[in-house]
C-alpha positions in Angstrom: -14.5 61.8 15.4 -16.5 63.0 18.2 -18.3 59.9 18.3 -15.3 57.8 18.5 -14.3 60.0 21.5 -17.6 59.0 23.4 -16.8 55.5 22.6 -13.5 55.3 24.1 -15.0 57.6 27.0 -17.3 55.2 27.3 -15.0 51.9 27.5 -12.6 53.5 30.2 -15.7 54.0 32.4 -16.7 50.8 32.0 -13.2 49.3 32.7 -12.5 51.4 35.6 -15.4 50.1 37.1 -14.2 46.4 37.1 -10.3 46.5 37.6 -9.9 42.4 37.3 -11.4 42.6 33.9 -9.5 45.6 33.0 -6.2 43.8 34.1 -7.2 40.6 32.3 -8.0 43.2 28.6 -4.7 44.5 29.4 -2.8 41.4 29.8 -4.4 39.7 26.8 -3.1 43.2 24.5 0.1 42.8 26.4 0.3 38.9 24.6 -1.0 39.6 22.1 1.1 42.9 21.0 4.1 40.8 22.2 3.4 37.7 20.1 2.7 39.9 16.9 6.0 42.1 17.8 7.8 38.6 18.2 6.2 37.1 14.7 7.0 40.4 12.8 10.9 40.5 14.3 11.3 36.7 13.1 9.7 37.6 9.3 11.9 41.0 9.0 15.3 39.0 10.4 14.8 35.9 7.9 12.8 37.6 4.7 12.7 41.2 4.6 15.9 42.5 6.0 18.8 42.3 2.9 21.3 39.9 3.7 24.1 42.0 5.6 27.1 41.8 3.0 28.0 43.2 -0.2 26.4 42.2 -4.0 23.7 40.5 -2.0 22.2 40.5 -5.4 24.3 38.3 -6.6 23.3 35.3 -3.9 21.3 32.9 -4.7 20.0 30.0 -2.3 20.2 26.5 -3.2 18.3 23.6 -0.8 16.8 20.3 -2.3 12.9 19.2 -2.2 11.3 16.4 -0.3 8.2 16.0 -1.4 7.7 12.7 -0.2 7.8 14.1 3.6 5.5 17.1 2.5 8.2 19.6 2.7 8.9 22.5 0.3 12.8 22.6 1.1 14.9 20.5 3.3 18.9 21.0 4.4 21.2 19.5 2.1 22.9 16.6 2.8 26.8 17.6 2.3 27.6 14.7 -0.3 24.7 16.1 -2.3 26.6 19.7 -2.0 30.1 18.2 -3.2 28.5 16.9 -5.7 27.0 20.0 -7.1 30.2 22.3 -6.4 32.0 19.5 -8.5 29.7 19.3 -11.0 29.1 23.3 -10.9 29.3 25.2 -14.2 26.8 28.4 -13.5 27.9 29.8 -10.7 31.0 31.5 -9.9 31.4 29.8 -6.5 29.2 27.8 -3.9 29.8 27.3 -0.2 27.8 25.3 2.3 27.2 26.5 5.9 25.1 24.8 9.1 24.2 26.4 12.0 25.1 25.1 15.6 25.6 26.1 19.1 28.5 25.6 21.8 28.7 26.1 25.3 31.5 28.1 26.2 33.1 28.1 30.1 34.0 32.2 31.3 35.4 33.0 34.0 32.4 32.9 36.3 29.8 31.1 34.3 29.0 29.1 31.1 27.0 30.2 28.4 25.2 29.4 24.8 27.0 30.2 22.1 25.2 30.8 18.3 27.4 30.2 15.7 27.8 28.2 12.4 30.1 25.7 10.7 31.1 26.8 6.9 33.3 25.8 4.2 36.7 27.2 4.1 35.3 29.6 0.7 32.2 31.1 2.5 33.5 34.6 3.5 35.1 34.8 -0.1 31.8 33.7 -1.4 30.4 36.3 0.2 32.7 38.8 -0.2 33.3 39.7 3.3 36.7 40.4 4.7 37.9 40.2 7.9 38.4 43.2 10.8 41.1 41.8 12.5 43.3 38.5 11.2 41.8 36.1 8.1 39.2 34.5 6.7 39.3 30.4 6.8 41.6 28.8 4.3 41.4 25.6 2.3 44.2 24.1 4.6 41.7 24.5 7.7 38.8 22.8 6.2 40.0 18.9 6.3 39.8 16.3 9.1 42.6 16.2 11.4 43.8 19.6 11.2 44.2 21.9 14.4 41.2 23.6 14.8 41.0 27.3 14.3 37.6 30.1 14.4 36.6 33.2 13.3 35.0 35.5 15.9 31.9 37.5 15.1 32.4 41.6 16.2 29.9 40.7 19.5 31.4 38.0 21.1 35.2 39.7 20.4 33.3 42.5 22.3 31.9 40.9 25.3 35.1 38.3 25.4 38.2 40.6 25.0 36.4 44.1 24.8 37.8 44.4 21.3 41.6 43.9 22.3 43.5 43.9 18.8 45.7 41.4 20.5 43.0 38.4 20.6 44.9 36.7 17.4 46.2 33.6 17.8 44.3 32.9 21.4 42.9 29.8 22.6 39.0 29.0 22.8 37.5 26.2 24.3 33.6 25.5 22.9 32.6 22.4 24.3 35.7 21.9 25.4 37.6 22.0 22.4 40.9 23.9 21.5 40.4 26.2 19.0 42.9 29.2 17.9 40.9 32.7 17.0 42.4 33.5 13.6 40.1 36.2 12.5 37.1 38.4 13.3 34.7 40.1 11.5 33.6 43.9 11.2 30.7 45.6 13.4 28.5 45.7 10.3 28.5 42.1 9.3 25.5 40.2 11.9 24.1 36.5 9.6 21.0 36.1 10.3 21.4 32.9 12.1 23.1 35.5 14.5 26.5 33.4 14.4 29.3 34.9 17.1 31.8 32.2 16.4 32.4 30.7 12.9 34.4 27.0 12.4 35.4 25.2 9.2 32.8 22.2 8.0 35.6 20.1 7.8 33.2 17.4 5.7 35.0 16.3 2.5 33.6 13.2 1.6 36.9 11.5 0.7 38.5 12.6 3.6 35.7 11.4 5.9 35.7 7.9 3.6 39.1 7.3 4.4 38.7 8.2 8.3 36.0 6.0 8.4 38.2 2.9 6.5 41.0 3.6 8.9 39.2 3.7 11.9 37.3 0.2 11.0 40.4 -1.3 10.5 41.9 -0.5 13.8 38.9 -1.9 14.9 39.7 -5.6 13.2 37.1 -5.3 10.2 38.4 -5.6 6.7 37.6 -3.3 4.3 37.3 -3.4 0.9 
């Protein structure tokens, strides 16, 4: 111990008699503390903290494997996932989510929102119910339909500082009307951080027959 003492006695002499270089040691441990805080804060968010809802146990993640691109796991393509749920005889339920961002006009500024787009069953999936309002229905997850989003507990907070009242409100991501049906509890934060939550709105046999309607407006026959 007392040797270690004389050592560190030692090293703070030596720095304190050339300040640049003692700036520069500090500023590289400044990086590099920050990088391994940064590294640790990523790791405990998307493998060591427990998924924030209830029966987490019970989850299980499904993603498909390209190994002809070198990849472990891949997203999966939302046919691929109707397939599966149609096809599905093991698990109870399964529900499909991807994670995008908006930016939303305030009063004085624009900003980035984090959020995702989910199948109408995901909160029931995951067993989480709402603070204020509901979930997402069945009836809100086709083409066509007006478009309506959950709110996560922070952006309620900074938007409406909590007013009970923010049911059946307008919100315009990107421009688009949406109507706030529901928001979340304080306690439920997805890891993807999501403040505002939309249907995904990807049936394949809706999207088919958009696609077949649309091309024939356009003149092209289809079959």
């Amino acid at each position: 111990m007392r040797t270690l003492w004389q050592d560190i006695r030692y090293a703070a002499r030596t720095l304190g008699k050339s300040q640049g270089f003692a700036a520069m040691v500090a500023g590289i441990l400044a990086i590099g503390m920050g990088g391994s805080m940064m590294i640790f804060t990523i790791v405990s968010e998307s493998y060591l903290r427990p998924f924030p809802v209830p029966e987490q146990e019970w989850l299980v993640d499904l993603d498909e494997r390209p190994p002809q691109w070198g990849l472990k796991f891949a997203f999966v393509a939302y046919p691929d996932f109707h397939e599966w749920r149609r096809q599905n005889r093991t698990l109870d339920s399964m529900t499909a989510s991807l994670g995008r961002g908006w930016n939303l006009a305030m009063a004085d500024r624009a900003e980035r929102i984090d959020g995702m787009r989910v199948t109408y069953n995901y909160f029931d999936v995951l067993h989480v119910q709402p603070a204020l309002g509901r979930h997402l229905v069945e009836e809100d997850d086709r083409l066509g339909v007006a478009r309506v989003t959950v709110l996560g507990a922070h952006l309620w907070r900074q938007l409406y500082g909590e007013d009970p009242g923010v049911i059946g409100r307008s919100l315009r991501p990107d421009g688009e009307p949406y109507t706030i049906v529901g928001v979340l509890p304080t306690s439920v934060v997805f890891p993807a951080k999501a403040y505002l939550l939309v249907s995904l709105a990807a049936d394949p046999a809706a999207r088919k027959q958009q696609e077949a309607a649309e091309l024939k407006q356009s003149g092209f026959e289809v079959a």
